[in-house]
C-alpha positions in Angstrom: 0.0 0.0 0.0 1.7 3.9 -0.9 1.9 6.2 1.6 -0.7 7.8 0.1 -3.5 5.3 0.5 -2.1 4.9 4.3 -2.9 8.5 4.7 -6.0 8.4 3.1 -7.2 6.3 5.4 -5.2 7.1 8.6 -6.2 11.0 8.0 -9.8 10.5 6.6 -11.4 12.4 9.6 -8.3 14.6 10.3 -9.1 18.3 11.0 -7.6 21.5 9.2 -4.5 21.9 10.9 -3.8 17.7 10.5 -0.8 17.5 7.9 -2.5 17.6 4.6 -2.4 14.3 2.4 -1.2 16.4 -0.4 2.4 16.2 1.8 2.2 12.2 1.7 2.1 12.6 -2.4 5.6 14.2 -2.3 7.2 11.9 0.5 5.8 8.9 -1.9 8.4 9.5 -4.1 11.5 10.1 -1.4 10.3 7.2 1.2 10.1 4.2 -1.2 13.7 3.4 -0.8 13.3 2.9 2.6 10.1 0.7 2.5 11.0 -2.9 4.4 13.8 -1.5 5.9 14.2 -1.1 9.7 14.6 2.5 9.8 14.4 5.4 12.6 12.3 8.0 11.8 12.1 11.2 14.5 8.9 13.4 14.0 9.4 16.7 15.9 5.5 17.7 16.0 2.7 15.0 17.1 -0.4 17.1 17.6 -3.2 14.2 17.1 -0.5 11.9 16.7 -2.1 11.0 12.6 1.2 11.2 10.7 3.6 9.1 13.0 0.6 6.2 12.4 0.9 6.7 8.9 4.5 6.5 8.9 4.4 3.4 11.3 2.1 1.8 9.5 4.3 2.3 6.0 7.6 1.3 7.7 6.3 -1.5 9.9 9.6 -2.7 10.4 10.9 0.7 11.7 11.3 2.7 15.2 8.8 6.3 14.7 9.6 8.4 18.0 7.4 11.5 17.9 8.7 14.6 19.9 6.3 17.4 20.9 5.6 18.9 24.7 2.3 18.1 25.1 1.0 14.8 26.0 1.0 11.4 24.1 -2.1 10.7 21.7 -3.3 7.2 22.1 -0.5 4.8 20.4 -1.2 1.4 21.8 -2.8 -0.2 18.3 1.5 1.3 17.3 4.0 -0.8 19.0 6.7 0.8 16.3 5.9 4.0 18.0 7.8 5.8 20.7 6.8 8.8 22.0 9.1 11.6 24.1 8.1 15.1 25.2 10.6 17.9 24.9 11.4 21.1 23.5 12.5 21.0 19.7 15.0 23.8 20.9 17.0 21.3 23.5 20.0 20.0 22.6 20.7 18.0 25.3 17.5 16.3 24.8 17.5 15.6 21.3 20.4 14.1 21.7 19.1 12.3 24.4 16.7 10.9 22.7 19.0 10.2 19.5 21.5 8.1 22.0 18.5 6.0 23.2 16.2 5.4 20.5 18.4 5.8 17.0 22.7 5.0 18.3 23.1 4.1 14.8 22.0 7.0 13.6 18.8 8.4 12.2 17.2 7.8 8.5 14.6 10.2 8.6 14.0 13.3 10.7 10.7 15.4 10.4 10.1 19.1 11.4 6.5 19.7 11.6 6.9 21.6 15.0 6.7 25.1 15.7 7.8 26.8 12.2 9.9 29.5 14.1 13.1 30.2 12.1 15.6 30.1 14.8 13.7 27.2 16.1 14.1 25.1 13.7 17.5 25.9 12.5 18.2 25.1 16.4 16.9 21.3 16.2 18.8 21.2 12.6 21.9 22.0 14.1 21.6 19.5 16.9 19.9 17.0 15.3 21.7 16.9 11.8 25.0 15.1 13.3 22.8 12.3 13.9 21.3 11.8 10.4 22.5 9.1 8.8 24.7 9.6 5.4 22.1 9.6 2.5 19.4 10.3 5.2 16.8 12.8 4.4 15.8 15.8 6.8 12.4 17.6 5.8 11.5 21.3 6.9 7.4 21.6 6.6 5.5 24.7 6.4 8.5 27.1 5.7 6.3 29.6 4.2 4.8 30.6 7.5 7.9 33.3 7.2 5.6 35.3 4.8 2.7 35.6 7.2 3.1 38.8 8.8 0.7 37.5 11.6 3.3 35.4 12.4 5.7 35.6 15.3 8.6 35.7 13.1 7.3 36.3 9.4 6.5 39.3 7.6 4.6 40.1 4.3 6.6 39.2 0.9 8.7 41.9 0.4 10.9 42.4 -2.6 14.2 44.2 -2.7 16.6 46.2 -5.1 19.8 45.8 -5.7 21.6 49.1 -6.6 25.1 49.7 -8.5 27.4 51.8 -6.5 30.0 53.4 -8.6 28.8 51.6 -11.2 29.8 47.9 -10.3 28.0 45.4 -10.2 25.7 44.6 -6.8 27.7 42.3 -5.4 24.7 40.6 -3.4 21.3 40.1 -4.1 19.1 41.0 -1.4 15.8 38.8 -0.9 12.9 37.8 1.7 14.8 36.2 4.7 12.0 36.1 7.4 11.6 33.0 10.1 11.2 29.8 7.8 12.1 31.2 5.0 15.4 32.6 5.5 16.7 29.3 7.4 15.7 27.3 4.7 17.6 29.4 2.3 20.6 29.6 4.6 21.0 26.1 4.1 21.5 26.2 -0.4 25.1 27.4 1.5 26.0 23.8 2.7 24.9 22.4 -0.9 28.1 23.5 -2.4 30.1 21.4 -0.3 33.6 21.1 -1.0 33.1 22.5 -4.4 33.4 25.9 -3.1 36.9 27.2 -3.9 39.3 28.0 -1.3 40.0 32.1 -0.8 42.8 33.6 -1.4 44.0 33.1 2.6 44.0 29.5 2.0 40.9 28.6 4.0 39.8 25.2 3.3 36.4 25.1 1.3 33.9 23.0 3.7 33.4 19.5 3.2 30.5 18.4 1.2 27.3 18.4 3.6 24.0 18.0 1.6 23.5 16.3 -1.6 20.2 18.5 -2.6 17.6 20.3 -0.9 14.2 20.1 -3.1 11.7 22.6 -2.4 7.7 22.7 -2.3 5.6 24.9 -1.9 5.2 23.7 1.5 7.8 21.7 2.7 11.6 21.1 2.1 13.2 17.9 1.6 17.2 17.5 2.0 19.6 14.6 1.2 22.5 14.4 3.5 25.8 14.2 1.8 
């Protein structure tokens, strides 16, 4: 059965805010070369607890460990689901939770939690180390960074670059708000080690990510 009919039945009665099954079309095409496998998956947002079902159900033989701070949705028809309550923004207990539930590393990790920029880019940086090579890490809902009802988002604006002296703008200036602008600070770490070195001799960095596709709504990445 695809991921999509799993959703379609998982999420049938699932209210507005539930992930929409429209998400579980594009992770059809990324999560088939993990089907049978016994992956670890990491979810950081449960709400109603719908999409870790659909993704234990899809990878029965896989570990699903849903992080959110508010309490546990009913999982006891999911024995491949472990759930842990903590802040997306901690660190230590991400990595708690990466030690105990994922040694070997993770496969998949999720971010369907607060949408907050620095948020976000917080779990990535503590939780990316623990991705396995060839893993996938996937940002939803980036666009919340042009809502400008929302805590850290602002209306699309667009931006000018001007000649001074008549050279040629050296940057191009664009919408950097909450989501947005951490999801675009990350097209940095797709050059990898084909940046060149400067002319001090610093090192170019090693290759990091292999691609980052982008949605409308969502963000998928390939670890180098």
């Amino acid at each position: 059965m695809s991921l999509v009919e799993i959703a379609g039945r998982i999420c049938a009665d699932a209210d507005a805010i539930a992930k929409p099954v429209g998400f579980y079309a594009i992770y059809d095409r990324y999560f088939g070369e993990f089907s049978g496998l016994p992956i670890k998956m990491l979810e950081l947002g449960v709400y109603t607890g719908k999409s870790l079902k659909v993704w234990a159900s899809y990878f029965p033989q896989g570990t699903i460990i849903g992080l959110d701070l508010g309490e546990s949705p009913d999982f006891s028809d999911y024995p491949n689901i472990i759930f842990e309550r903590g802040d997306q923004t901690d660190s230590e207990r991400l990595r708690e939770i990466c030690l105990t539930h994922a040694a070997g590393g993770l496969d998949i990790v999720l971010d369907d939690a607060s949408h907050v920029g620095q948020y976000s880019a917080a779990s990535y940086r503590a939780l990316f180390p623990y991705l396995k090579p060839g893993g996938l890490y996937i940002i939803e809902d980036w666009g919340t960074g042009y809502l400008d009802d929302w805590p850290d988002g602002a209306h699309f604006q667009k931006f000018q670059s001007e000649a001074v002296g008549g050279q040629i703008p050296m940057r191009i200036a664009s919408h950097d708000f909450g989501m947005v602008g951490f999801v675009k600070s990350l097209i940095d770490q797709v050059a990898g080690d084909h940046v060149k070195p400067t002319l001090h001799g610093i090192p170019s960095q090693s290759d990091t990510l292999s691609f980052i596709h982008i949605y409308k709504q969502t963000a998928i990445i390939r670890k180098a």
